[in-house]
C-alpha positions as protocol buffer text, in pm:
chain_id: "A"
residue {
  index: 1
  type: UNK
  ca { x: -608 y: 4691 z: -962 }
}
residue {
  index: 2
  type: UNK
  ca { x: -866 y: 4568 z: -729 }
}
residue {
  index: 3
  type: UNK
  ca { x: -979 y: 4299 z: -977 }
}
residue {
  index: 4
  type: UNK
  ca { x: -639 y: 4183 z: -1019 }
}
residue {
  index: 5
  type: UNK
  ca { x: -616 y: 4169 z: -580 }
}
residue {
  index: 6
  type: UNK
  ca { x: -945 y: 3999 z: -589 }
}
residue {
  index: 7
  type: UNK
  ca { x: -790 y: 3747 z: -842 }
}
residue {
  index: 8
  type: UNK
  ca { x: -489 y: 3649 z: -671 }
}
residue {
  index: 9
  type: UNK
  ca { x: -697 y: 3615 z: -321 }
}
residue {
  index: 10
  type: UNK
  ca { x: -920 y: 3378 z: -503 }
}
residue {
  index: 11
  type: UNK
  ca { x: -579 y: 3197 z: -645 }
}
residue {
  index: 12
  type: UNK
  ca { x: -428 y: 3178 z: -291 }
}
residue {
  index: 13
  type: UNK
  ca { x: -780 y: 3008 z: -142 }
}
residue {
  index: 14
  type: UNK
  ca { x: -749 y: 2760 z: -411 }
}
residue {
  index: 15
  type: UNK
  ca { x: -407 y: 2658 z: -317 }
}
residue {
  index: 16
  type: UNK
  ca { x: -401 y: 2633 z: -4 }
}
residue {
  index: 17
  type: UNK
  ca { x: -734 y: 2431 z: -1 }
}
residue {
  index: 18
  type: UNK
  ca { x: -526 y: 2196 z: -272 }
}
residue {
  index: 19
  type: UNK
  ca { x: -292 y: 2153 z: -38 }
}
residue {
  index: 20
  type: UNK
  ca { x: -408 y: 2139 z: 301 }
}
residue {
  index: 21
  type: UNK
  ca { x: -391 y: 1807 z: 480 }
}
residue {
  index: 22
  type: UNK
  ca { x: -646 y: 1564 z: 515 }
}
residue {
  index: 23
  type: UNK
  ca { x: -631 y: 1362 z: 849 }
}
residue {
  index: 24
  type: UNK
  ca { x: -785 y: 1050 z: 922 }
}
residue {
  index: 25
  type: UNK
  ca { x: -705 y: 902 z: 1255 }
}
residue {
  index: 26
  type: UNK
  ca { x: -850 y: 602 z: 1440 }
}
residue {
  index: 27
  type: UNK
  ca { x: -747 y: 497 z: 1790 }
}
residue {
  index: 28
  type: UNK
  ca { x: -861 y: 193 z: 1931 }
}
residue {
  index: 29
  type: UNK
  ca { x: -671 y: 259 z: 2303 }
}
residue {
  index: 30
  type: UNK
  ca { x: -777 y: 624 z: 2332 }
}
residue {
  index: 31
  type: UNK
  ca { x: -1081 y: 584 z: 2157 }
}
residue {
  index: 32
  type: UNK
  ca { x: -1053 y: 839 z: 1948 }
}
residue {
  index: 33
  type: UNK
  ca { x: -1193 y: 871 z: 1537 }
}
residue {
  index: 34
  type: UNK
  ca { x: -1185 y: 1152 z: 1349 }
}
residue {
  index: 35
  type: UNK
  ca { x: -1144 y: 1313 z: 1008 }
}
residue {
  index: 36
  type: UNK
  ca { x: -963 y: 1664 z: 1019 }
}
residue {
  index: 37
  type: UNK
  ca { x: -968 y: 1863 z: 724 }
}
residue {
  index: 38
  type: UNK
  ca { x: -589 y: 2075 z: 851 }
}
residue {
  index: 39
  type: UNK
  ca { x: -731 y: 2355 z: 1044 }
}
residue {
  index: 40
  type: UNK
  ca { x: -1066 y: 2444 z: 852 }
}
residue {
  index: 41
  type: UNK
  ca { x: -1323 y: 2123 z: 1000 }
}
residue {
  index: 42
  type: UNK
  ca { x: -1298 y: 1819 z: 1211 }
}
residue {
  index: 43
  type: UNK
  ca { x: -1548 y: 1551 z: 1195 }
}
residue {
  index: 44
  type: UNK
  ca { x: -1520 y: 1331 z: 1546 }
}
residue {
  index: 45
  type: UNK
  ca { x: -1703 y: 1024 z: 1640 }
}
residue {
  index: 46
  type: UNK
  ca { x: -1789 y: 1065 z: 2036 }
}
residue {
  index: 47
  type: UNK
  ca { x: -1980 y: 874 z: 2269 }
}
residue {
  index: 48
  type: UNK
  ca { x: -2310 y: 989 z: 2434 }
}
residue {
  index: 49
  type: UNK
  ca { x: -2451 y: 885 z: 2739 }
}
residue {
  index: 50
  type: UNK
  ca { x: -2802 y: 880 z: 2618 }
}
residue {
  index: 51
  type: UNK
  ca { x: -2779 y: 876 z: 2244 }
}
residue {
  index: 52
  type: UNK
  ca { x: -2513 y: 609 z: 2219 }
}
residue {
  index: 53
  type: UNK
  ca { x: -2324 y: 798 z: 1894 }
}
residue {
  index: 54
  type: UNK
  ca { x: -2292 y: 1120 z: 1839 }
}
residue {
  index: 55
  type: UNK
  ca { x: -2065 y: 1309 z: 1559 }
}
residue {
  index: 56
  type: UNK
  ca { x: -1917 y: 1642 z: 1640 }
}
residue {
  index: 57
  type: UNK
  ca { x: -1826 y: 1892 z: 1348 }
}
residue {
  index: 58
  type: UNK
  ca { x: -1590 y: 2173 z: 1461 }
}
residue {
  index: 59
  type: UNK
  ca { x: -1561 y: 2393 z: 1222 }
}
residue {
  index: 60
  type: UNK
  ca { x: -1350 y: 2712 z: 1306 }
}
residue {
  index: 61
  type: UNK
  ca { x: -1599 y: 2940 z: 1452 }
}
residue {
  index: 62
  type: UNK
  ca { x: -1930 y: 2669 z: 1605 }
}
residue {
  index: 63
  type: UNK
  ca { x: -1930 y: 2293 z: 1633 }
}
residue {
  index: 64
  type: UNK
  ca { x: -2259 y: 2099 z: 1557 }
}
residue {
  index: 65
  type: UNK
  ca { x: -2357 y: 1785 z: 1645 }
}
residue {
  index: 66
  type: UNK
  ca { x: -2515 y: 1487 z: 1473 }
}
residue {
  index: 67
  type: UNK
  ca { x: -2669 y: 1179 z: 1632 }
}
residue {
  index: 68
  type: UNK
  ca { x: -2685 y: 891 z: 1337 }
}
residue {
  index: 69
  type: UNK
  ca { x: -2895 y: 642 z: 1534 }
}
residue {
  index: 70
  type: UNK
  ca { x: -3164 y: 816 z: 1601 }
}
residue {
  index: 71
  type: UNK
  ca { x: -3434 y: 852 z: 1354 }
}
residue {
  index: 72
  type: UNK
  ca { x: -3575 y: 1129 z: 1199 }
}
residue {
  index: 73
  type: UNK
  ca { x: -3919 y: 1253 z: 1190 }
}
residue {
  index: 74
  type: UNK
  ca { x: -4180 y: 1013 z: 1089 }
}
residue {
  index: 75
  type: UNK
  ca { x: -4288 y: 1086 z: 760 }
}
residue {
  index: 76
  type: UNK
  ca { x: -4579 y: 902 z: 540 }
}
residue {
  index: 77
  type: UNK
  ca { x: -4371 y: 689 z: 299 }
}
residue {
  index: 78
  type: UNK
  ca { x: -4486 y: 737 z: -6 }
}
residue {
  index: 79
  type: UNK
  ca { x: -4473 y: 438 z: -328 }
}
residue {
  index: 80
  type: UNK
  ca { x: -4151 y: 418 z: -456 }
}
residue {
  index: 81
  type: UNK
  ca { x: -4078 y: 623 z: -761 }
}
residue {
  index: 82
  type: UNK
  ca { x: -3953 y: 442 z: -1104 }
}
residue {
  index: 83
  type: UNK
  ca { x: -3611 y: 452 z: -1179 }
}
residue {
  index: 84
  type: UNK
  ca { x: -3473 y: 469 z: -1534 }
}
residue {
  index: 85
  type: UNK
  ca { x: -3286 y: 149 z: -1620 }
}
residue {
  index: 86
  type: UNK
  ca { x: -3143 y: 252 z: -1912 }
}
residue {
  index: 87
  type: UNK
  ca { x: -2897 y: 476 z: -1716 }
}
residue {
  index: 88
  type: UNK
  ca { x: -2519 y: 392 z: -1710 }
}
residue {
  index: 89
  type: UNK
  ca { x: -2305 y: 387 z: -1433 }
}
residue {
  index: 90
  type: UNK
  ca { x: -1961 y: 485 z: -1436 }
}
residue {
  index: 91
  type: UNK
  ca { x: -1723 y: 211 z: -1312 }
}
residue {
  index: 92
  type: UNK
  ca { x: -1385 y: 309 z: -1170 }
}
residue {
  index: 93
  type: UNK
  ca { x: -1077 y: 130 z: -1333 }
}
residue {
  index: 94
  type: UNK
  ca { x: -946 y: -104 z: -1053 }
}
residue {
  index: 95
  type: UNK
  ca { x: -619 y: 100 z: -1133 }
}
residue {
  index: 96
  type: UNK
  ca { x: -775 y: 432 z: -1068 }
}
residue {
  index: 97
  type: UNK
  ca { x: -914 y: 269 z: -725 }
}
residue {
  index: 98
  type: UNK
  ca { x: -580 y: 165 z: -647 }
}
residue {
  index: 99
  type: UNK
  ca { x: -399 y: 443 z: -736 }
}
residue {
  index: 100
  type: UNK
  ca { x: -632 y: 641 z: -516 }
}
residue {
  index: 101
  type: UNK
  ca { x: -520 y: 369 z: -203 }
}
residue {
  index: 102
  type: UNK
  ca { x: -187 y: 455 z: -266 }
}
residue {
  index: 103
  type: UNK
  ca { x: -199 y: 837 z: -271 }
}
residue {
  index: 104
  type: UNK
  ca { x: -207 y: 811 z: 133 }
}
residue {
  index: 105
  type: UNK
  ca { x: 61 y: 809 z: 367 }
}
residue {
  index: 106
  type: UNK
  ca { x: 49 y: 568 z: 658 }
}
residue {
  index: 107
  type: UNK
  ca { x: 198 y: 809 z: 914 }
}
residue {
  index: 108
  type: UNK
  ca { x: 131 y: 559 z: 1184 }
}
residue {
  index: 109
  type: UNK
  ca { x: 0 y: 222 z: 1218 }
}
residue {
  index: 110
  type: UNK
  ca { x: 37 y: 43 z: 1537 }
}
residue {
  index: 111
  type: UNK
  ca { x: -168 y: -316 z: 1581 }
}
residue {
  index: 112
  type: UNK
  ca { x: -160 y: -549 z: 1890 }
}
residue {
  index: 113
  type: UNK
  ca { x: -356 y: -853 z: 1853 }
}
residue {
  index: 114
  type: UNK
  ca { x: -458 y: -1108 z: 2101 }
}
residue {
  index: 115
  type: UNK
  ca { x: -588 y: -1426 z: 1958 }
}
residue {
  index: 116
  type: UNK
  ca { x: -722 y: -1553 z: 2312 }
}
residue {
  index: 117
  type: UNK
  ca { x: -513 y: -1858 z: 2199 }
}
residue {
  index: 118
  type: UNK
  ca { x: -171 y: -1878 z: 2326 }
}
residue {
  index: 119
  type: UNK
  ca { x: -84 y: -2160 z: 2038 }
}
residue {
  index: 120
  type: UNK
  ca { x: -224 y: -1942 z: 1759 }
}
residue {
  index: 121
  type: UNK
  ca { x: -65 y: -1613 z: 1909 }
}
residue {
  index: 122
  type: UNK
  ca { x: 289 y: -1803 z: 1880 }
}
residue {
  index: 123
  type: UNK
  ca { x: 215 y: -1880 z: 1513 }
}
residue {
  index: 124
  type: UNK
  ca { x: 109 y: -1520 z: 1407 }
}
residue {
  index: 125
  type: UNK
  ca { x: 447 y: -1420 z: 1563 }
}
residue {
  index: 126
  type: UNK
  ca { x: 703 y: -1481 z: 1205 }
}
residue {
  index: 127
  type: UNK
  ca { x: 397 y: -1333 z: 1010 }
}
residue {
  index: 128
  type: UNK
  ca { x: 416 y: -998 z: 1269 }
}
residue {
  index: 129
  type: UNK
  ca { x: 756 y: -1026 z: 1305 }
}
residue {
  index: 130
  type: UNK
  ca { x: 818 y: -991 z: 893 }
}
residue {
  index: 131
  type: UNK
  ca { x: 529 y: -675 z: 931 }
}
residue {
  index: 132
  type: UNK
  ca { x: 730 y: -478 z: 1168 }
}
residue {
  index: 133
  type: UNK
  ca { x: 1031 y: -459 z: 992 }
}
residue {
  index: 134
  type: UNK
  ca { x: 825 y: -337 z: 649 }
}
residue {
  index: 135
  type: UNK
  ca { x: 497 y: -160 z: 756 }
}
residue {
  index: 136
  type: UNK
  ca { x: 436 y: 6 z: 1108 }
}
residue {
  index: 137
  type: UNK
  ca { x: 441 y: -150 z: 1505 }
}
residue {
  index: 138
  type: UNK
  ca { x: 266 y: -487 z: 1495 }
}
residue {
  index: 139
  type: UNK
  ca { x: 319 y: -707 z: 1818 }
}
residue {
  index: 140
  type: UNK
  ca { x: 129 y: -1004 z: 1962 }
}
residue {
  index: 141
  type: UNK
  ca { x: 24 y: -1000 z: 2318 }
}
residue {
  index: 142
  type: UNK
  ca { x: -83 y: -1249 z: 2582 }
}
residue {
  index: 143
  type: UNK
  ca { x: -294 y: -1052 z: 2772 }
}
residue {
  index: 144
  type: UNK
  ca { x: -702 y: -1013 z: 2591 }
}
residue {
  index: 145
  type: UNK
  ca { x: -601 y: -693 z: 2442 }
}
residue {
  index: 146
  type: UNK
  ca { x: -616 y: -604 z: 2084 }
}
residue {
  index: 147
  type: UNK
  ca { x: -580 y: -239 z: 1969 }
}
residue {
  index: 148
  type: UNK
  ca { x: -541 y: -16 z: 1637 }
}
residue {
  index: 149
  type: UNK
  ca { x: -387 y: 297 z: 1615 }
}
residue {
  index: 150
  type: UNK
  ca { x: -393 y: 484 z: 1262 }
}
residue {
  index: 151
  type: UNK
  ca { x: -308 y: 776 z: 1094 }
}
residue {
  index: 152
  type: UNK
  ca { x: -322 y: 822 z: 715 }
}
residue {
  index: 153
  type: UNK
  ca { x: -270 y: 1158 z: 545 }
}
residue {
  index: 154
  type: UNK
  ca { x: -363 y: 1290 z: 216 }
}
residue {
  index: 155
  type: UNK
  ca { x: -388 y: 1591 z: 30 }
}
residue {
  index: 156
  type: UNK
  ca { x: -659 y: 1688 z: -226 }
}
residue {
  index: 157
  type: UNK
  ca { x: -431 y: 1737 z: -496 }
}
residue {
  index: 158
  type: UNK
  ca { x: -302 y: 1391 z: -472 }
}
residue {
  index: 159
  type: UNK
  ca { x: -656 y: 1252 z: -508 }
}
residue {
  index: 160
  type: UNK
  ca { x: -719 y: 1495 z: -800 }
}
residue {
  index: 161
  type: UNK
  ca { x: -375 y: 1365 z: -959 }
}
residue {
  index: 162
  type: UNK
  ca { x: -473 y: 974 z: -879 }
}
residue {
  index: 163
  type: UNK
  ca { x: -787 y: 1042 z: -1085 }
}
residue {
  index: 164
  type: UNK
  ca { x: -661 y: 1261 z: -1391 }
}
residue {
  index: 165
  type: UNK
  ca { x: -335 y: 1007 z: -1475 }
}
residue {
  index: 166
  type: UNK
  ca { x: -354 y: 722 z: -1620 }
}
């Protein structure tokens, strides 16, 4: 009995990792970038006043923080070891890659582009104009300011499904 509790525990876990969502937003206005993992971890690219980049992972308990710029310890670089050139890499089928591309969902894609050329802005306007009746907000302004706001959303079992069919 408690093997069988154990068992359908370990069953639930899987699914709902499977299908929790997978967030990745970028913000150009608010300036705000992360990758949220639905309630479980969120990986966020901040600013730091000293450090210039840091990245914050919250996971559900303690959040850690990473600072990519700055180096790590010196250590004495040793001669570069060999590598076997008889090894094969695996190349992904441009379908495969493409099938992974379309197993997100756009859930929102705003642009606003400012060529700094009022001439060129008013010939980018059929091309924007044809893109926001299809895919998302895009408009043209006249006023320096270009922006990007995007959310795409997947779920791991769609990325496991773009990779086992053919």
């Amino acid at each position: 009995m408690i093997l069988f509790i154990l068992l359908l525990v370990l069953v639930g876990i899987i699914l709902y990792l499977m299908f929790i969502p997978v967030i990745l937003e970028v913000d150009t206005i608010e300036q705000d970038y992360y990758l949220q993992i639905g309630t479980l971890a969120k990986i966020k690219l901040e600013s730091h006043p000293n450090k210039i980049v840091q990245i914050r992972l919250r996971t559900i308990y303690r959040n850690f923080y990473f600072y990519p710029l700055i180096p790590k310890s010196t250590k004495k670089i040793s001669a570069p070891k060999r590598k076997n050139k008889n090894k094969k890499r695996s190349k992904m089928k441009i379908r495969t890659i493409l099938k992974l591309i379309r197993s997100f969902k756009v859930k929102k894609l705003k642009v606003a582009i400012d060529t700094g050329d009022c001439i060129a802005n008013s010939k980018w306007y059929p091309f924007f104009y044809f893109m926001n009746e299809y895919a998302g907000q895009w408009t043209i302004n006249y006023e320096g300011a270009n922006s990007l706001q995007l959310r795409l959303v997947n779920r791991p079992v769609y990325l496991i499904k773009s990779f086992i069919n053919y």
